[in-house]
C-alpha positions in Angstrom: 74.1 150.4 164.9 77.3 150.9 163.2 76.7 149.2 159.6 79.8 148.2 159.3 79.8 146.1 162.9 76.2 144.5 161.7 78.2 142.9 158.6 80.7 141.8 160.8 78.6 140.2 163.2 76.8 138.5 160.5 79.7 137.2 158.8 80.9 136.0 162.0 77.2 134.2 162.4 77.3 132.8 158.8 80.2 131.1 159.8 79.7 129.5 162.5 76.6 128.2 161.0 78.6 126.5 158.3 81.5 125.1 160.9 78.4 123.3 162.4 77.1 122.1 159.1 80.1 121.1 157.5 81.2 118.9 160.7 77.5 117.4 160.6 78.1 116.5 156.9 81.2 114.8 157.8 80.0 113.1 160.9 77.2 111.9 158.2 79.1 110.8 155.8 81.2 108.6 158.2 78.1 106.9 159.9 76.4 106.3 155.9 80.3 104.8 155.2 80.6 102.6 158.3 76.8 100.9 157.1 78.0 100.5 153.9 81.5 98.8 155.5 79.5 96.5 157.6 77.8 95.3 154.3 80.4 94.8 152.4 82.3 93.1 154.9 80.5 89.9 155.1 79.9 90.0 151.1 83.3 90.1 150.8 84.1 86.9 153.2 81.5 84.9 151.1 83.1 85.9 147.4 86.5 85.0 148.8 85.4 81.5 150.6 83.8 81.1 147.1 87.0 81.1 145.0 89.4 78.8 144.4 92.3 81.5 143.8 93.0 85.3 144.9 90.6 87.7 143.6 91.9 91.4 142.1 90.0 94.3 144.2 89.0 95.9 141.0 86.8 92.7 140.3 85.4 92.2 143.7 84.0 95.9 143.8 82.5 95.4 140.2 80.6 92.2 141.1 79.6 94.2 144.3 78.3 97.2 142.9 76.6 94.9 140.2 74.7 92.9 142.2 73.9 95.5 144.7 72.4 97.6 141.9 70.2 94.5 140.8 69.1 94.4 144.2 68.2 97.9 144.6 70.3 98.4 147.7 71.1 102.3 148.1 74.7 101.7 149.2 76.2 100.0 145.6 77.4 103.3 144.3 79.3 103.6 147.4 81.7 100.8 146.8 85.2 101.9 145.9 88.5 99.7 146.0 89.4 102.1 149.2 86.3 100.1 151.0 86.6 97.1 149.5 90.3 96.9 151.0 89.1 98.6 154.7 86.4 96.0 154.8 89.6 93.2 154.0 91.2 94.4 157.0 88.2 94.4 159.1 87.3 91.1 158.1 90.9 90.1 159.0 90.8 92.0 162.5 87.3 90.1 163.4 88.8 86.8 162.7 91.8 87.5 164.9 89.4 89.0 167.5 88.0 85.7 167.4 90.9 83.3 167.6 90.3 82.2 163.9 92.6 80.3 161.9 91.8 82.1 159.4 92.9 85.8 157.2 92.6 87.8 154.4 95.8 87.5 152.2 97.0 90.1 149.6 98.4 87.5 146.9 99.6 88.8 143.2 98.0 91.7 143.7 94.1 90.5 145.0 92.6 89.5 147.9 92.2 85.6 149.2 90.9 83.9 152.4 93.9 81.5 154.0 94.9 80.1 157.0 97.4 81.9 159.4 101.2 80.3 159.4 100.9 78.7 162.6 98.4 76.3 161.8 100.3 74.9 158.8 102.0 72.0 160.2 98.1 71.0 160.7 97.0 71.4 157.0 100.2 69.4 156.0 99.4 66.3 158.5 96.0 66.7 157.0 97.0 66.4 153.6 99.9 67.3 151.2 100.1 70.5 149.9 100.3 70.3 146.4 104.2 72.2 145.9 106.4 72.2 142.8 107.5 69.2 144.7 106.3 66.8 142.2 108.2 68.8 139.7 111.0 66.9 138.3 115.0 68.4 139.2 115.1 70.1 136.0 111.9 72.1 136.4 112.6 72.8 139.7 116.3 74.6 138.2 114.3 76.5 135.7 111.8 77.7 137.5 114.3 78.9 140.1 116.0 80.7 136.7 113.0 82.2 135.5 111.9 83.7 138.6 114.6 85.6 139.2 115.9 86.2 136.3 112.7 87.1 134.7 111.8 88.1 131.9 114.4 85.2 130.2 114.3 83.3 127.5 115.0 79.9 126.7 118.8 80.6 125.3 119.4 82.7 128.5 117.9 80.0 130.7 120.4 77.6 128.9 123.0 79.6 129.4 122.4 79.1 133.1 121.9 75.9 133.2 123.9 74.3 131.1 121.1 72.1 129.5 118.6 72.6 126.7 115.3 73.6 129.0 112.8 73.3 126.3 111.1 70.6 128.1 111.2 71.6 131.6 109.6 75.6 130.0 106.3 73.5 129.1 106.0 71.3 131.9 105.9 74.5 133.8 103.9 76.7 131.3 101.6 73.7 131.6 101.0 73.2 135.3 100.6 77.0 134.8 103.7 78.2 137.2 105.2 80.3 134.2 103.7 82.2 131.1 105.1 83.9 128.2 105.6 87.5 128.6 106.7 88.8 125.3 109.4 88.8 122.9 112.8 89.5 123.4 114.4 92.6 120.9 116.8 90.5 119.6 117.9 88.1 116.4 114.9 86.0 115.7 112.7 87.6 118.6 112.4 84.5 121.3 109.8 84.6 123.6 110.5 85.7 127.1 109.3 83.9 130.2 107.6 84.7 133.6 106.0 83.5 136.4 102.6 83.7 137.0 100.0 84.4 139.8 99.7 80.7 140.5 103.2 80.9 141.4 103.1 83.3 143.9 99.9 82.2 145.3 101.2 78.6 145.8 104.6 80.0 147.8 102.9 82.0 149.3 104.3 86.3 147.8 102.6 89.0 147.2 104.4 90.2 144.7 108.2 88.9 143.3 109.4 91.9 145.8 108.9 88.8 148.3 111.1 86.4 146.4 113.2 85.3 149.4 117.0 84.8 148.7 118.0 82.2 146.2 119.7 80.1 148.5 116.3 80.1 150.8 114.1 80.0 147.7 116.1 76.4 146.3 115.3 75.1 149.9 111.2 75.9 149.7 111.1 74.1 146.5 112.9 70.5 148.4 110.3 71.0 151.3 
């Protein structure tokens, strides 16, 4: 036989043998990454039932890889933010599956447990929400300033309002709504203000790309 045709043959052989391989490496890979989804997926409903405020992805995989490793399950290395944010959304397709009241929430850029809208007339009969509410007028006015004017300082703030909002920038800072971000470049370098994570857990944003408009945001803080 023709040398040349044997080669050919052979390369043709050769790869079709690796077609087959590589689709049984994938279809293997898949099946090891759907176990390892179903057992992060309940891991991650317990550490986010388990904490009082959203959780960053970056900390949920390293306290899953962690303890996994302790534990000498196989799958630990495995773990990756990519998972850790498939299993959030197949958590939060189960629950609706279900009927659930409940969801996973992106909030400030991590991941909590919450209950859908529609049930919150339900949670607000049960008991109040605890809102900026209780806030006085004042902090209300700055708070409005400084998230969306942000980063502001004080003077700029004042300039605003009208009023000296030195008091109303520590009752916030202090009920942990606003932080200092930084310092301004300018004569005598005042600090610069921002809101925080609490902030955008407790309305409700993702990120300050939510923000509705002023007009709407001034009503949410009278509700």
């Amino acid at each position: 036989m023709n040398s040349e045709l044997v080669e050919e043959l052979a390369s043709s052989i050769d790869g079709i043998d690796v077609g087959k391989d590589a689709a049984g490496t994938a279809s293997n890979l898949q099946a090891e990454q759907e176990v390892v989804l179903n057992e992060v997926v309940p891991v991650l409903e317990a550490l986010l039932y388990a904490a009082e405020e959203s959780v960053a992805i970056e900390e949920i995989v390293e306290v899953i890889v962690r303890n996994a490793t302790e534990h000498g399950r196989a799958w630990a290395n495995a773990v990756s933010p990519e998972l850790v944010t498939r299993a959030s959304i197949a958590l939060s397709d189960r629950y609706l599956q279900t009927g659930s009241a409940l969801h996973v929430m992106e909030v400030g850029g991590g991941l909590r447990l919450a209950t859908r809208p529609p049930f919150d007339p339900w949670i607000r009969a049960l008991r109040q929400v605890e809102k900026p509410s209780r806030l006085s007028v004042a902090a209300l006015e700055t708070l409005a300033v400084v998230a969306y004017r942000q980063p502001v300082t004080a003077a700029e703030i004042a300039g605003v309002r009208g009023v000296d909002p030195s008091t109303s920038l520590r009752t916030l800072r202090g009920q942990g709504m606003i932080r200092i971000t930084g310092r301004k470049r300018a004569v005598g370098r005042p600090f610069t203000y921002g809101t925080t994570r609490q902030f955008l857990e407790i309305f409700g944003l993702r990120d300050l790309d939510e923000l509705p408009d002023p007009e709407e945001f001034e009503e949410l803080l009278e509700a």
